[in-house]
C-alpha positions in Angstrom: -7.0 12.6 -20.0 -4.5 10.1 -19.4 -3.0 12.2 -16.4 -7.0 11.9 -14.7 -6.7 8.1 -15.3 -3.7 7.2 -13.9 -4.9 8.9 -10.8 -7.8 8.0 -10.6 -6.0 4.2 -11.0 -3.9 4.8 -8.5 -6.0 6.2 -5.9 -7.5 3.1 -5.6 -4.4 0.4 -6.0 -2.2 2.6 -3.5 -3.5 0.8 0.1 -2.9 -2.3 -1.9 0.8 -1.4 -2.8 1.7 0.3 0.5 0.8 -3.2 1.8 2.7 -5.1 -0.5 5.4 -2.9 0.0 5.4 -2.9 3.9 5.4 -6.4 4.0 8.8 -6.9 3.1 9.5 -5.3 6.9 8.6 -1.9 8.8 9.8 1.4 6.9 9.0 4.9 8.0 6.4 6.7 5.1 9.1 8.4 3.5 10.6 4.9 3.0 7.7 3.7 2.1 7.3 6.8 -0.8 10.6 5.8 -2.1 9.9 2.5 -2.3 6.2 3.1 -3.9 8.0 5.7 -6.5 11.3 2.8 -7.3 9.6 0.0 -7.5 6.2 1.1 -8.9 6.7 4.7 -10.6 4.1 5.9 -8.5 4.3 9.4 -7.0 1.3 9.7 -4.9 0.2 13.2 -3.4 1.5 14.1 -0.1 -2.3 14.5 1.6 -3.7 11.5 -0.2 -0.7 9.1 1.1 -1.1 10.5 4.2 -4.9 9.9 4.2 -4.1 6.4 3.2 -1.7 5.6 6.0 -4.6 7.3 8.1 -7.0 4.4 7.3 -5.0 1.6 7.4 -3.6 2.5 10.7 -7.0 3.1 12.2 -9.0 0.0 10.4 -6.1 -2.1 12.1 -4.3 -3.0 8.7 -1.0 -1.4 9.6 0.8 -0.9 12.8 2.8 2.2 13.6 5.5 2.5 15.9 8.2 5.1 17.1 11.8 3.7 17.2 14.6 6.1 17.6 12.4 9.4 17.4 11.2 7.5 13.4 7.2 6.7 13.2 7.8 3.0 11.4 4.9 1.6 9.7 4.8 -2.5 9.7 1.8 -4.8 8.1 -0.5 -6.2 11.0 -1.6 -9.7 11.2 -4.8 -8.4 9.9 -3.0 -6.8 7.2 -1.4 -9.6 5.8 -4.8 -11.5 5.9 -6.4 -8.4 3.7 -3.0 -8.8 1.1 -3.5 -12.6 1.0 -7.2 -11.9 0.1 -6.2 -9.7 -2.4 -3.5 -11.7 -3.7 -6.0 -15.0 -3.7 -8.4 -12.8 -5.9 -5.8 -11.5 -8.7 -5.0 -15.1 -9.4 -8.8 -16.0 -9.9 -9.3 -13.2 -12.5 -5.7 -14.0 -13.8 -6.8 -17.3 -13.8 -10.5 -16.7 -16.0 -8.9 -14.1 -18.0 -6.1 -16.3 -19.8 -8.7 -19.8 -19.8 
């Protein structure tokens, strides 16, 4: 049961965290898996991450780019407009929960 929750959780906090991760500067998506798994514990499946990546390429939240034969990943503009948003709403329920 727990297993099903946790990823079930993480399917849907993983674009968030490969945002949050990526913002810090462009990594290729194993970098970005490393960093996802040290900083976060999170170990997300292959063809689900890949999905992910997918998404936020095409919907114009990440940029990819080949440098030195290496696909990097970097946060757009529109990106980092989504995270803000994102960020902006944590502190509001933050905010209610602990009033």
């Amino acid at each position: 049961m727990q297993e099903r929750i946790r990823a079930k959780w993480l399917e849907g906090v993983l674009p968030f965290t490969v945002l949050i991760t990526l913002r810090q500067g462009s990594l290729t998506e194993w970098e970005v898996l490393e960093s996802l798994h040290r900083n976060f514990g999170l170990t997300p499946d292959a063809a689900k991450f890949r999905k992910i990546i997918g998404d936020l390429v095409s919907e114009g939240f990440l940029e990819d780019a080949s440098e030195g034969g290496r696909r990097l990943l970097a946060v757009s503009k529109l990106g980092l407009r989504l995270l803000s948003e994102f960020e902006d709403s944590y502190e509001q329920i933050m905010f209610r929960i602990n009033s």
